[in-house]
PyMOL Python script that loads the backbone (N, CA, C, O; Angstrom):
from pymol import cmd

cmd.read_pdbstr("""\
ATOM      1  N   UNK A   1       4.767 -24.353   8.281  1.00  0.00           N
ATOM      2  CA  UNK A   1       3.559 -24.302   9.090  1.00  0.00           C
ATOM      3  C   UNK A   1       2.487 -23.496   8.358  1.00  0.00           C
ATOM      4  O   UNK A   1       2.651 -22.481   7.681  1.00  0.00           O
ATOM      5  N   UNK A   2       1.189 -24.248   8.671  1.00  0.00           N
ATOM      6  CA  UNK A   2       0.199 -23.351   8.075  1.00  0.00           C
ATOM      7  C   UNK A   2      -0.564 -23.031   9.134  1.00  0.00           C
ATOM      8  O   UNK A   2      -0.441 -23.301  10.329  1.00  0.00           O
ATOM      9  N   UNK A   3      -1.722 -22.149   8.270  1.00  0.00           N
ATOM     10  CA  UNK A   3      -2.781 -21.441  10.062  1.00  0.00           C
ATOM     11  C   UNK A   3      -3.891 -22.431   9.267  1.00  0.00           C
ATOM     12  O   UNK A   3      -4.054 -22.882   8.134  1.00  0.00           O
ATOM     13  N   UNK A   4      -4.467 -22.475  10.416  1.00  0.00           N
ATOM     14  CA  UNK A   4      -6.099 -23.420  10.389  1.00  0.00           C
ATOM     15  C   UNK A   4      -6.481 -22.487  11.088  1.00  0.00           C
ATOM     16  O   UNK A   4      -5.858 -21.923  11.988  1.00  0.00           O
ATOM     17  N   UNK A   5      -8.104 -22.171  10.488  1.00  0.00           N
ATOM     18  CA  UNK A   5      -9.183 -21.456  11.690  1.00  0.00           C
ATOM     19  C   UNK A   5      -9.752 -22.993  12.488  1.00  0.00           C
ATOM     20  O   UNK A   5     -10.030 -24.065  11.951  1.00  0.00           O
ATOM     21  N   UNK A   6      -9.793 -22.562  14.126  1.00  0.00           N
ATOM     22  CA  UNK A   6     -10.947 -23.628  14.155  1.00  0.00           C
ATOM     23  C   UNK A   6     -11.890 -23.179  14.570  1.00  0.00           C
ATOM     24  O   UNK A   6     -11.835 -22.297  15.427  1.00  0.00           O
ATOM     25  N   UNK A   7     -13.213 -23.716  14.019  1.00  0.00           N
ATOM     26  CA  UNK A   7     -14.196 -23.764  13.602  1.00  0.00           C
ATOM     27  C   UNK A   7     -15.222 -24.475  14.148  1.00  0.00           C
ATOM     28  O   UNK A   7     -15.105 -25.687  13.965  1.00  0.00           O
ATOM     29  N   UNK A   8     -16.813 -23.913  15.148  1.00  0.00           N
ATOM     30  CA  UNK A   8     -17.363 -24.689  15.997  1.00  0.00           C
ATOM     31  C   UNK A   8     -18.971 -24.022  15.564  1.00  0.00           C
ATOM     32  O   UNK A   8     -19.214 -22.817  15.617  1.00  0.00           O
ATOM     33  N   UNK A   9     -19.668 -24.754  15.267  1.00  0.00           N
ATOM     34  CA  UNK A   9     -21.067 -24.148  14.765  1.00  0.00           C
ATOM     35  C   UNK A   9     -21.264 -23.097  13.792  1.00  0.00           C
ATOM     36  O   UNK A   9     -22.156 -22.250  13.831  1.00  0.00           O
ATOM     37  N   UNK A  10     -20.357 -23.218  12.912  1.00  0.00           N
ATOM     38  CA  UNK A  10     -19.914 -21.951  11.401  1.00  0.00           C
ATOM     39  C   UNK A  10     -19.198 -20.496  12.108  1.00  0.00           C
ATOM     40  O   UNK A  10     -19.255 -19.414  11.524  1.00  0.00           O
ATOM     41  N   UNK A  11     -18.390 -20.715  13.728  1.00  0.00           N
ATOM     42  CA  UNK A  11     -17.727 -19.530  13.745  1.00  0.00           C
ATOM     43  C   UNK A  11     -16.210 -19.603  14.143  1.00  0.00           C
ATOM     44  O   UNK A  11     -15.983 -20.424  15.031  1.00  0.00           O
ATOM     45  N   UNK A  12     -15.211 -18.966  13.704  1.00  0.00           N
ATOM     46  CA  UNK A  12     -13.923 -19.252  13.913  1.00  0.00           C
ATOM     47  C   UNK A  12     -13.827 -18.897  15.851  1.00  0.00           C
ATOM     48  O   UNK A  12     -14.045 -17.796  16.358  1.00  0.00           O
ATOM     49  N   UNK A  13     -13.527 -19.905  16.448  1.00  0.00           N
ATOM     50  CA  UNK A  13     -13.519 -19.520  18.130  1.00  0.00           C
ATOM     51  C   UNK A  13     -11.396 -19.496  18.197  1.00  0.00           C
ATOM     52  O   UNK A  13     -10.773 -19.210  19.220  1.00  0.00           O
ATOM     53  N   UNK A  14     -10.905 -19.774  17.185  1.00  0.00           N
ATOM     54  CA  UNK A  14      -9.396 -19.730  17.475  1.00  0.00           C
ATOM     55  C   UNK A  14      -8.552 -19.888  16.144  1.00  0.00           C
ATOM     56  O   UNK A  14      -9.115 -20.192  15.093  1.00  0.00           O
ATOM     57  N   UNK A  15      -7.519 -19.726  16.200  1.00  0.00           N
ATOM     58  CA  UNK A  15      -6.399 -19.786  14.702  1.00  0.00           C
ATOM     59  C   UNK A  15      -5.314 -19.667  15.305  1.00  0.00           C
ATOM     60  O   UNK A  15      -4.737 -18.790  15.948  1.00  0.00           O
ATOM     61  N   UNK A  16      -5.044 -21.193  14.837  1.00  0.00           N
ATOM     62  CA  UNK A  16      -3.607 -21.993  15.383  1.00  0.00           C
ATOM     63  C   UNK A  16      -2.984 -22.412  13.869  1.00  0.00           C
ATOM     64  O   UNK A  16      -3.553 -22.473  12.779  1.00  0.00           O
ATOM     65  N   UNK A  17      -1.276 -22.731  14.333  1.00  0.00           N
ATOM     66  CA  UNK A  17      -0.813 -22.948  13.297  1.00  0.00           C
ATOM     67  C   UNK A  17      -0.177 -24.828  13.154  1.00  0.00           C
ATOM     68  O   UNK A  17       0.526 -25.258  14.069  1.00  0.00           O
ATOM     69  N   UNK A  18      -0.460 -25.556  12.200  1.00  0.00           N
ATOM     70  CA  UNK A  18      -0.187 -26.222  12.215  1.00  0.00           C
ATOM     71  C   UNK A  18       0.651 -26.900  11.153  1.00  0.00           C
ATOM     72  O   UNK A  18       0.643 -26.330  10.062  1.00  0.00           O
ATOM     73  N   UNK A  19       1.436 -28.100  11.263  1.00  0.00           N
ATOM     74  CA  UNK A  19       2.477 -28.635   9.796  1.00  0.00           C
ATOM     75  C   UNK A  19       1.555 -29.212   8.718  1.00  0.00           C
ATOM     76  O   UNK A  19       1.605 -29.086   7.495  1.00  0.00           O
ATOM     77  N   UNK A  20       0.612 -29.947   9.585  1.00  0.00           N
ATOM     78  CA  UNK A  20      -0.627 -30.570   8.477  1.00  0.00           C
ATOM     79  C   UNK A  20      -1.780 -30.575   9.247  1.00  0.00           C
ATOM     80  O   UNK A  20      -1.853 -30.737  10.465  1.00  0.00           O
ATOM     81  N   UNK A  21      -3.118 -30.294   8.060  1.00  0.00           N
ATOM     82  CA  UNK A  21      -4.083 -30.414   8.232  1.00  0.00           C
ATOM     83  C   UNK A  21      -4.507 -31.582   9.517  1.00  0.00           C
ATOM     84  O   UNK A  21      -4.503 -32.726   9.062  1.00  0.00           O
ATOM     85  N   UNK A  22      -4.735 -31.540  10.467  1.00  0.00           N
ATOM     86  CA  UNK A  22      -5.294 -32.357  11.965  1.00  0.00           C
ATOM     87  C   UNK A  22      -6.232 -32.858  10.841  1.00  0.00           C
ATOM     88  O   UNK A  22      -6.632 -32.213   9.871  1.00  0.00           O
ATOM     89  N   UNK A  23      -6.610 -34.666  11.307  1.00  0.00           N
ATOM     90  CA  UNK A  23      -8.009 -35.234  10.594  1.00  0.00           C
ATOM     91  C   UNK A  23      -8.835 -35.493  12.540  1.00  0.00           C
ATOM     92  O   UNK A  23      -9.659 -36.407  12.494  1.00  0.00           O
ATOM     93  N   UNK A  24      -8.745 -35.068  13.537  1.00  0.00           N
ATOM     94  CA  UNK A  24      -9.147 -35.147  14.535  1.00  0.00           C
ATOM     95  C   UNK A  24      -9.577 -33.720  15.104  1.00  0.00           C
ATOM     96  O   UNK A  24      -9.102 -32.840  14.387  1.00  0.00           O
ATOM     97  N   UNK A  25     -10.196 -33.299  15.982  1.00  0.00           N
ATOM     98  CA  UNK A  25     -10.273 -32.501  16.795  1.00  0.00           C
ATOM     99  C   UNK A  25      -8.891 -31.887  17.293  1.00  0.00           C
ATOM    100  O   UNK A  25      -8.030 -32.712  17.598  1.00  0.00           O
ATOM    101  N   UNK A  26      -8.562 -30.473  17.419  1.00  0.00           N
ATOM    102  CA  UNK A  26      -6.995 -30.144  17.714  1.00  0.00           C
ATOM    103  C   UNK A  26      -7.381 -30.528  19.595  1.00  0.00           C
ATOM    104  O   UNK A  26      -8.341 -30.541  20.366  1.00  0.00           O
ATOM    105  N   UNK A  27      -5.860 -30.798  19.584  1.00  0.00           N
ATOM    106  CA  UNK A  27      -6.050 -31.140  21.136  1.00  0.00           C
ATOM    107  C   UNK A  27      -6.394 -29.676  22.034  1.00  0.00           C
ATOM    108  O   UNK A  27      -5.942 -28.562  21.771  1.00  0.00           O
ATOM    109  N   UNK A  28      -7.381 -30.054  23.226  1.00  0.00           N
ATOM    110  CA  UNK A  28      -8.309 -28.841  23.859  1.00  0.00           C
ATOM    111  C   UNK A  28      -8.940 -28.337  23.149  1.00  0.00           C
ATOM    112  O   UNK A  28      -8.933 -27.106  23.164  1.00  0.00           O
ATOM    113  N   UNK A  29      -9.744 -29.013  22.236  1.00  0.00           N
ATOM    114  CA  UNK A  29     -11.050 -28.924  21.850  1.00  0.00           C
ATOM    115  C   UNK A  29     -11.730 -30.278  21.549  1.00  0.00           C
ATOM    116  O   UNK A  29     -11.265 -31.360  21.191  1.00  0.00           O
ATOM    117  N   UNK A  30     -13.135 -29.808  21.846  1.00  0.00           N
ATOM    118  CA  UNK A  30     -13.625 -31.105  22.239  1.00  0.00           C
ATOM    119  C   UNK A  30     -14.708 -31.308  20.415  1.00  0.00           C
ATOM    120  O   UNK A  30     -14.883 -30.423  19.577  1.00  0.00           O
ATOM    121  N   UNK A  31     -15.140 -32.555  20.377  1.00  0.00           N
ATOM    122  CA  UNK A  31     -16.199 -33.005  19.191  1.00  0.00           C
ATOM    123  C   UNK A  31     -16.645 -31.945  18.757  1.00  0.00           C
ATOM    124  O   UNK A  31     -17.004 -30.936  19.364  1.00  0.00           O
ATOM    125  N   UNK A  32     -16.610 -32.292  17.142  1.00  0.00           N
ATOM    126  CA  UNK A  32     -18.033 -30.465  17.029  1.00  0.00           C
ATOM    127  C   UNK A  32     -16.652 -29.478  16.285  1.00  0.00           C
ATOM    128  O   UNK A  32     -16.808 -28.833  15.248  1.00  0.00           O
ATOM    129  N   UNK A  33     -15.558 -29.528  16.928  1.00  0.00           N
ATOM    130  CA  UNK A  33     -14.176 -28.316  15.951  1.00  0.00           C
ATOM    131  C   UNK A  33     -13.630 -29.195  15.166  1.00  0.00           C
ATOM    132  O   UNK A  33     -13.338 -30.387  15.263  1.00  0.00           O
ATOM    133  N   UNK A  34     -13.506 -27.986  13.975  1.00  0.00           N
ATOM    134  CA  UNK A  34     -13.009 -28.733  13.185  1.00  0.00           C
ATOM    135  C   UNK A  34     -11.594 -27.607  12.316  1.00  0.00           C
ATOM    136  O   UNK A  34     -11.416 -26.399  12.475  1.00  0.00           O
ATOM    137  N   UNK A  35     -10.915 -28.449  11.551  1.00  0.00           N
ATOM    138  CA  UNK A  35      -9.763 -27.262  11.589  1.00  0.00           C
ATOM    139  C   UNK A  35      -9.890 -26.763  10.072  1.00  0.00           C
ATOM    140  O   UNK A  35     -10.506 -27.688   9.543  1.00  0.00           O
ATOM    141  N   UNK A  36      -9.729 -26.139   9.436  1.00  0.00           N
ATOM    142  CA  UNK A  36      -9.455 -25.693   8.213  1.00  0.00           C
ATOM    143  C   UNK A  36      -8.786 -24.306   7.819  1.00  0.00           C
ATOM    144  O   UNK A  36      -8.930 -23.169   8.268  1.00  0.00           O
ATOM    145  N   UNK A  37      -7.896 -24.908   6.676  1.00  0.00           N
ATOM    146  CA  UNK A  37      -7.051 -24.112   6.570  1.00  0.00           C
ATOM    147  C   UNK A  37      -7.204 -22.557   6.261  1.00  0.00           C
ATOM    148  O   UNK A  37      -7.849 -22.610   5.214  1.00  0.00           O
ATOM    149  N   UNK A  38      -7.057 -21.550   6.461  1.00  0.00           N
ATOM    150  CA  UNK A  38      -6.969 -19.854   6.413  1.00  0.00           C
ATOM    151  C   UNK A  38      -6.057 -19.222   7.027  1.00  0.00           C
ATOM    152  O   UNK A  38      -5.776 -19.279   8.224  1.00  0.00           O
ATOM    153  N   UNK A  39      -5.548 -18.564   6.145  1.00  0.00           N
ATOM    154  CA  UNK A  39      -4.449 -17.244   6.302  1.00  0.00           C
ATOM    155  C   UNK A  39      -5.067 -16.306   7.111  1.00  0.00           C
ATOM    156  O   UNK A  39      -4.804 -16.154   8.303  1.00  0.00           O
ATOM    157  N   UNK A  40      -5.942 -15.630   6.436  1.00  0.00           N
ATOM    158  CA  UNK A  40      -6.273 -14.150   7.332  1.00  0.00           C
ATOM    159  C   UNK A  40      -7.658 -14.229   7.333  1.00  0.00           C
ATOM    160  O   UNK A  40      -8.560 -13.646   6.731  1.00  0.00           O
ATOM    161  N   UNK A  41      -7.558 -15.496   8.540  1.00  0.00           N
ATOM    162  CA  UNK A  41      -9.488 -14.801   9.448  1.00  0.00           C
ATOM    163  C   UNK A  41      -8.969 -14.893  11.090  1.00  0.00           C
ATOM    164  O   UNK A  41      -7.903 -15.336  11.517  1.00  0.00           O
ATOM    165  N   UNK A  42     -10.086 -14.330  11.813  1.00  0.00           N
ATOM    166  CA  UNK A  42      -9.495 -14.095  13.323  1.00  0.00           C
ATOM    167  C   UNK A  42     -11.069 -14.925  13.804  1.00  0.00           C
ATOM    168  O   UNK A  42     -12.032 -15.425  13.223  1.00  0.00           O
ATOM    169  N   UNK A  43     -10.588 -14.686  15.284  1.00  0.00           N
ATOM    170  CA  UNK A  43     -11.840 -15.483  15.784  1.00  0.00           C
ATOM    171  C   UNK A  43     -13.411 -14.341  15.947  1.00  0.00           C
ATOM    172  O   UNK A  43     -13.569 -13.148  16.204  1.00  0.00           O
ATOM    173  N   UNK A  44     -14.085 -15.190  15.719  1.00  0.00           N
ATOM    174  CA  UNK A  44     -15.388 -14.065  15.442  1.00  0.00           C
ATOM    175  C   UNK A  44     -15.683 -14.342  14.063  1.00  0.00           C
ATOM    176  O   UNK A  44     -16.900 -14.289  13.888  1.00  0.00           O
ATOM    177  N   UNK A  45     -15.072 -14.605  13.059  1.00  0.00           N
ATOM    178  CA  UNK A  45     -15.652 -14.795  11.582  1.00  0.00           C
ATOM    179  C   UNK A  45     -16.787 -15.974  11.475  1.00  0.00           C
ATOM    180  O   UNK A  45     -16.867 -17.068  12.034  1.00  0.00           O
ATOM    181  N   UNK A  46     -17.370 -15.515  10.823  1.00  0.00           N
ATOM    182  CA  UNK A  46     -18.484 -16.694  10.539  1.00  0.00           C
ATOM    183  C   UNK A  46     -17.368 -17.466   9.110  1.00  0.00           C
ATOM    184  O   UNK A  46     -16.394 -16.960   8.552  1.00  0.00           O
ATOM    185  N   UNK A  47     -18.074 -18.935   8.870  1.00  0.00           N
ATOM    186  CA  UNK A  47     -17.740 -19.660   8.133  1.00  0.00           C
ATOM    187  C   UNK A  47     -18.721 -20.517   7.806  1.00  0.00           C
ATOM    188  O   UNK A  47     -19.118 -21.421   8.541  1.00  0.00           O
ATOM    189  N   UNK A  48     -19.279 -20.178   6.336  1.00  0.00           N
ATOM    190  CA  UNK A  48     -20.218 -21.486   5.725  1.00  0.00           C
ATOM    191  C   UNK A  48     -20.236 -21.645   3.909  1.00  0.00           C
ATOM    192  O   UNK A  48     -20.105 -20.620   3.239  1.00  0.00           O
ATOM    193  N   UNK A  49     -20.348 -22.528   3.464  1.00  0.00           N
ATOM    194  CA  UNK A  49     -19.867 -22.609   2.127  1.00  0.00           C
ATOM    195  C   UNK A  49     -18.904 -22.425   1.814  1.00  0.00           C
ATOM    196  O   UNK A  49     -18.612 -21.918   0.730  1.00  0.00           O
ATOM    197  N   UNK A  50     -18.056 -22.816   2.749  1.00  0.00           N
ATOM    198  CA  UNK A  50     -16.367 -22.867   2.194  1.00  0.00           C
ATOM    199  C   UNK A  50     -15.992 -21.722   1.792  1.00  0.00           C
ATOM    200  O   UNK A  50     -15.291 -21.485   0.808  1.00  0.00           O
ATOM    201  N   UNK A  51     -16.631 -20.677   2.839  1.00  0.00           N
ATOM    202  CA  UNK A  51     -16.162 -19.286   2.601  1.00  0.00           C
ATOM    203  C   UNK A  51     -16.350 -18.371   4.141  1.00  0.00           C
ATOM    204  O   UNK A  51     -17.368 -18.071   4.765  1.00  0.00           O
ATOM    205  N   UNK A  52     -14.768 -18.075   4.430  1.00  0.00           N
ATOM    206  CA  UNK A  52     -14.990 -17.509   5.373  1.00  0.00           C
ATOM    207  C   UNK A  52     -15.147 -15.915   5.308  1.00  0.00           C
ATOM    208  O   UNK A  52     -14.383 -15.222   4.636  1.00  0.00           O
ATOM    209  N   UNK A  53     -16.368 -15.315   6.182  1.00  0.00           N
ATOM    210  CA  UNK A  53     -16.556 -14.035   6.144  1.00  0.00           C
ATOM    211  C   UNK A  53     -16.349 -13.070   7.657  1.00  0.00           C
ATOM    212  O   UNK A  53     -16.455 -13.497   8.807  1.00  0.00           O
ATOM    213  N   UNK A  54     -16.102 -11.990   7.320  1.00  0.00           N
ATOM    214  CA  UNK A  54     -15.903 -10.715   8.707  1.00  0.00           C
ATOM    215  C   UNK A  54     -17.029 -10.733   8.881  1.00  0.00           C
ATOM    216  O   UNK A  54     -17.882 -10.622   7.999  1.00  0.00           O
ATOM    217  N   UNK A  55     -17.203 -10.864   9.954  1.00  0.00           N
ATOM    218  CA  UNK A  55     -18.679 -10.118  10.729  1.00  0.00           C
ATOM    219  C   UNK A  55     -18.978  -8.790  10.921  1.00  0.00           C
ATOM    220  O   UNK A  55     -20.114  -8.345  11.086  1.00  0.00           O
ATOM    221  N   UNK A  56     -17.448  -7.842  10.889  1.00  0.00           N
ATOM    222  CA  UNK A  56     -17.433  -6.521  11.687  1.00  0.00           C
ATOM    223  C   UNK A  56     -16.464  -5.487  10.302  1.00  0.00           C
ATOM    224  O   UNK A  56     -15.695  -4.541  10.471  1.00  0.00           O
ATOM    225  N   UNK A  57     -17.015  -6.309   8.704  1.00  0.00           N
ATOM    226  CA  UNK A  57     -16.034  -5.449   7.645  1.00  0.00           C
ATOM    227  C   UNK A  57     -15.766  -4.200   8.146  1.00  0.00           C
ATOM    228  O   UNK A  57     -16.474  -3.450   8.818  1.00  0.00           O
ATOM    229  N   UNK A  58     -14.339  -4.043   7.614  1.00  0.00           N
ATOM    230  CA  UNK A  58     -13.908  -2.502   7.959  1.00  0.00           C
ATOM    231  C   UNK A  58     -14.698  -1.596   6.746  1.00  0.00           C
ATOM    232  O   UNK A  58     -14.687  -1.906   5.555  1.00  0.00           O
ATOM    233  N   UNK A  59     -15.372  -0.426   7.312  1.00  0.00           N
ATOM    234  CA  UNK A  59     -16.265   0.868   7.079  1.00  0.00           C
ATOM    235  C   UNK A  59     -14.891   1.375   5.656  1.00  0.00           C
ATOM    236  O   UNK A  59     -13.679   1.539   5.789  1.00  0.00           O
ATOM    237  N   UNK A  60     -15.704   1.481   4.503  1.00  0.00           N
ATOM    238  CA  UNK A  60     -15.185   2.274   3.442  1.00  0.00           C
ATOM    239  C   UNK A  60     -15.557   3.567   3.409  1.00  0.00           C
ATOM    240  O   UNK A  60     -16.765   3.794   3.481  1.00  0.00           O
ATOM    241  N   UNK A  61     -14.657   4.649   3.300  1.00  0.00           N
ATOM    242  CA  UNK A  61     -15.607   6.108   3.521  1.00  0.00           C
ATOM    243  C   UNK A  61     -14.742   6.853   2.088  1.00  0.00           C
ATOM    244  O   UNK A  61     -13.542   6.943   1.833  1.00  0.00           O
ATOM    245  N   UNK A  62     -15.608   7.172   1.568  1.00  0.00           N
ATOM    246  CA  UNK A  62     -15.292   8.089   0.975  1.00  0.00           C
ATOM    247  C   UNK A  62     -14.484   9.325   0.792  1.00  0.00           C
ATOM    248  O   UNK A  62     -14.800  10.235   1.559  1.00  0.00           O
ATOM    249  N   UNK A  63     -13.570   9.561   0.006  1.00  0.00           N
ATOM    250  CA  UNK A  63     -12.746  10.977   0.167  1.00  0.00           C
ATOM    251  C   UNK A  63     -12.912  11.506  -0.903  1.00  0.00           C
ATOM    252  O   UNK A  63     -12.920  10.916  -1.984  1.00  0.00           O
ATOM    253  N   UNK A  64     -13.086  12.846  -0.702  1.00  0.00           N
ATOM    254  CA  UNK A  64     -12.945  13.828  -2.262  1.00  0.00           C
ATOM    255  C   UNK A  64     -11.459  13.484  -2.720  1.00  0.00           C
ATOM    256  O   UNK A  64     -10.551  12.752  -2.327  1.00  0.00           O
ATOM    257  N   UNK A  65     -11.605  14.082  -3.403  1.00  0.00           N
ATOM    258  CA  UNK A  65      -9.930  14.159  -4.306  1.00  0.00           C
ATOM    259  C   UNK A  65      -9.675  15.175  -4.194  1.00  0.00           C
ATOM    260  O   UNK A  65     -10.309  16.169  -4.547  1.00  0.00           O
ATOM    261  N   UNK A  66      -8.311  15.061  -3.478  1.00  0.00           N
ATOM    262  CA  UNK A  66      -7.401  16.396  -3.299  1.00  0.00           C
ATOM    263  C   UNK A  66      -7.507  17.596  -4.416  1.00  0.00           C
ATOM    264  O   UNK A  66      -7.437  17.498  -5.641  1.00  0.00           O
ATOM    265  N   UNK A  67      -7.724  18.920  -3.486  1.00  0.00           N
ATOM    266  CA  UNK A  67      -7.283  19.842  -4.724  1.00  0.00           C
ATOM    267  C   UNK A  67      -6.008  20.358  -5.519  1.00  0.00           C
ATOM    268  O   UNK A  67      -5.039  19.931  -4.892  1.00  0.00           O
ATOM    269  N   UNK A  68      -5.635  20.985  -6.468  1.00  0.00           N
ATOM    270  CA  UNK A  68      -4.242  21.273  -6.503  1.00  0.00           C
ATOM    271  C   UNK A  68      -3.958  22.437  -5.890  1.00  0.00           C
ATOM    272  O   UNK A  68      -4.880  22.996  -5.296  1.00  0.00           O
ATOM    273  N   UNK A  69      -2.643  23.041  -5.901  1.00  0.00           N
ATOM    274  CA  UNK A  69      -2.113  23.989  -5.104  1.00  0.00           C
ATOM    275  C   UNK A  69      -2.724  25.311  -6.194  1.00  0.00           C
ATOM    276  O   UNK A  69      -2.433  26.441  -5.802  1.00  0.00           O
ATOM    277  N   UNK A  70      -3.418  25.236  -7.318  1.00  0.00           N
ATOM    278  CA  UNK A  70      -3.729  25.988  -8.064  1.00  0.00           C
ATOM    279  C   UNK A  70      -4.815  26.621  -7.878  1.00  0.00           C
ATOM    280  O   UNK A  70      -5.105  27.806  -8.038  1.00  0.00           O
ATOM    281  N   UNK A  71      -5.641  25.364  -7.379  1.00  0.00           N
ATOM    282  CA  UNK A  71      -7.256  25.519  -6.946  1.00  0.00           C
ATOM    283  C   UNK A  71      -7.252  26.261  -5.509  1.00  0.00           C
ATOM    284  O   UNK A  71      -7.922  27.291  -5.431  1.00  0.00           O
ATOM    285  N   UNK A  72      -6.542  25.814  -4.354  1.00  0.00           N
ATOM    286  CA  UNK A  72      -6.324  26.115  -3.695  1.00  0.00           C
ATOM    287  C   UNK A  72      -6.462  27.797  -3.504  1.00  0.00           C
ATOM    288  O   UNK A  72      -7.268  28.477  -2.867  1.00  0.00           O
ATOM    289  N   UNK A  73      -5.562  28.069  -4.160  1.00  0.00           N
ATOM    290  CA  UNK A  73      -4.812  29.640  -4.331  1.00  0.00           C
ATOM    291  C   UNK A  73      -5.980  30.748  -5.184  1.00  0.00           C
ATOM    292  O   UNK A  73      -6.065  31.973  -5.106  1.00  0.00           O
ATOM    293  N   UNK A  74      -6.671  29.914  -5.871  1.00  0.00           N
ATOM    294  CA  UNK A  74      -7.580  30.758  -6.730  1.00  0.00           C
ATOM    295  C   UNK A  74      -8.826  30.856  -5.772  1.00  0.00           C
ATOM    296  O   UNK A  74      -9.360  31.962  -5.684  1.00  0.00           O
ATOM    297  N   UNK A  75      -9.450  29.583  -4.893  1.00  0.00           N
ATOM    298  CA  UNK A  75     -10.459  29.973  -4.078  1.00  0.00           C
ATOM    299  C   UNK A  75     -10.076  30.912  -3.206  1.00  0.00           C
ATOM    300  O   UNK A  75     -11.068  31.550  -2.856  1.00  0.00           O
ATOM    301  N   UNK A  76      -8.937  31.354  -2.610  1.00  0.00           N
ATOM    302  CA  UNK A  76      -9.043  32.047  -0.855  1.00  0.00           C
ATOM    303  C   UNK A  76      -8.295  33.191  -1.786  1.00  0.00           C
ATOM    304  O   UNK A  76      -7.418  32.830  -2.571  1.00  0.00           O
ATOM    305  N   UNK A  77      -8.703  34.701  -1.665  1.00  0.00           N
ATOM    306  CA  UNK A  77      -8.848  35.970  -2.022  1.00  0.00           C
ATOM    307  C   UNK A  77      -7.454  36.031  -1.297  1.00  0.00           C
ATOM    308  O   UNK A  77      -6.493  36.226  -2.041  1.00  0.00           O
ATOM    309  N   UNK A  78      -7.220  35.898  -0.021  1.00  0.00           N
ATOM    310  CA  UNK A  78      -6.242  36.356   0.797  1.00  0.00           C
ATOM    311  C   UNK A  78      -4.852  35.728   0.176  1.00  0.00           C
ATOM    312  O   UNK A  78      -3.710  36.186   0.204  1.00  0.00           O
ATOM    313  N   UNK A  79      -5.404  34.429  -0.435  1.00  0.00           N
ATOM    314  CA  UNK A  79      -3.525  33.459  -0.966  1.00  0.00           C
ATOM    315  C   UNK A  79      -3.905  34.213  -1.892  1.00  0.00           C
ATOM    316  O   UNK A  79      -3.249  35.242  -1.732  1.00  0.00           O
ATOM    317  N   UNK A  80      -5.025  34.426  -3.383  1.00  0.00           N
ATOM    318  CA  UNK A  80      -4.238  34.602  -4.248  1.00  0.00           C
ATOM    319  C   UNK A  80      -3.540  36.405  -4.297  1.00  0.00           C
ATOM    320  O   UNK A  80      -2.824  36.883  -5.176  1.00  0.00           O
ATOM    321  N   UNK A  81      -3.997  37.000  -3.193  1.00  0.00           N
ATOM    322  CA  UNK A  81      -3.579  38.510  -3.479  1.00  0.00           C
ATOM    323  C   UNK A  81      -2.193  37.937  -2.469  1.00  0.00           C
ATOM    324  O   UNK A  81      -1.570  38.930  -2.094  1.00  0.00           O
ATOM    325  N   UNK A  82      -1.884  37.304  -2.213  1.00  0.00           N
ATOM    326  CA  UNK A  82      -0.428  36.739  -1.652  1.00  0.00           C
ATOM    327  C   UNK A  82       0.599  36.653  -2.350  1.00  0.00           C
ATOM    328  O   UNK A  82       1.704  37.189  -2.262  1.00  0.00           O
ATOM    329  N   UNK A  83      -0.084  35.543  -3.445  1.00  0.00           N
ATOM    330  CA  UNK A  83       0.648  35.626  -4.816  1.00  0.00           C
ATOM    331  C   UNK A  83       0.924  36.578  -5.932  1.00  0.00           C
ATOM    332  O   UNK A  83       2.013  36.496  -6.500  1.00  0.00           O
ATOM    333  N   UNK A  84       0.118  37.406  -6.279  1.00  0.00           N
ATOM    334  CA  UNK A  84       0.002  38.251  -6.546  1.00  0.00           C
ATOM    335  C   UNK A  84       1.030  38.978  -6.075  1.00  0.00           C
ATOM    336  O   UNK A  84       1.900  39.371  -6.853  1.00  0.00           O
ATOM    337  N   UNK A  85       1.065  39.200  -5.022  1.00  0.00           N
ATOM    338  CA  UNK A  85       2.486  40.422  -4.462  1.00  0.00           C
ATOM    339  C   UNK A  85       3.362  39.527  -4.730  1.00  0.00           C
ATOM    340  O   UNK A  85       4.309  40.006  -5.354  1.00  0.00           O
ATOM    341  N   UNK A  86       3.436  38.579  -4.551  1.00  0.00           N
ATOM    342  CA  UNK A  86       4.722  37.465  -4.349  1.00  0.00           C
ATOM    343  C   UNK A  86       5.879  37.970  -6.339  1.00  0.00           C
ATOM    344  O   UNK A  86       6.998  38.128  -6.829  1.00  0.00           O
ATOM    345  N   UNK A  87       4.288  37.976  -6.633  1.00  0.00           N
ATOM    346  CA  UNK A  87       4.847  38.023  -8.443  1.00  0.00           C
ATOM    347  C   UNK A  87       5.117  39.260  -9.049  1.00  0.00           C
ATOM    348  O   UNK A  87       5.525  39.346 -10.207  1.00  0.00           O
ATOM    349  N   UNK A  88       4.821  40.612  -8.017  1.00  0.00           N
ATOM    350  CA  UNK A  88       4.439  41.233  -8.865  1.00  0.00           C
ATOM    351  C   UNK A  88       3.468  42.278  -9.542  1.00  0.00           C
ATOM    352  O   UNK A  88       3.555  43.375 -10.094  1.00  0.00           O
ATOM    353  N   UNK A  89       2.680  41.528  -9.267  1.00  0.00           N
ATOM    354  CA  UNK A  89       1.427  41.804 -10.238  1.00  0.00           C
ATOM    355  C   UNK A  89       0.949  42.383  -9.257  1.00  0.00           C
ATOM    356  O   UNK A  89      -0.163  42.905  -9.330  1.00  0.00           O
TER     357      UNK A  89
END
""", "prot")
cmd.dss("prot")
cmd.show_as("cartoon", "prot")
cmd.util.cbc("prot")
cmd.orient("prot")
């Protein structure tokens, strides 16, 4: 089985799975849907140029890069005089 989006004025309204490509309207939908094949779109995607897109992309955010346990210890006065006793020194 494969998934078909179907597809009604360039927007996915459903995603059903089928053995082969439908050359008709899937049954309970009327003229106008049409089926084509896609793995991973949901309903709400737009579709035009044989390319389906998210309407609602998931937000990329930025993260610093972790510090090490070195950096850590050298900014806060209180860890490194922690360590410090810990060692010794």
């Amino acid at each position: 089985m494969q998934k078909y989006a179907i597809v009604k004025d360039g927007v996915v309204v459903n995603v059903i799975e089928y053995e082969a490509q439908p050359s008709a309207p899937p049954p309970g939908f009327e003229a106008g849907h049409v089926a084509i094949q896609a793995d991973a779109v949901s309903p709400g995607w737009n579709y035009a140029n044989g390319t389906f897109t998210d309407p609602n992309p998931p937000e990329v955010v930025e993260m610093p890069a972790p510090k090490s346990l070195t950096d850590m210890i050298l900014e806060s006065p209180t860890e490194l005089a922690k360590l410090k006793a810990a060692l010794g020194i």
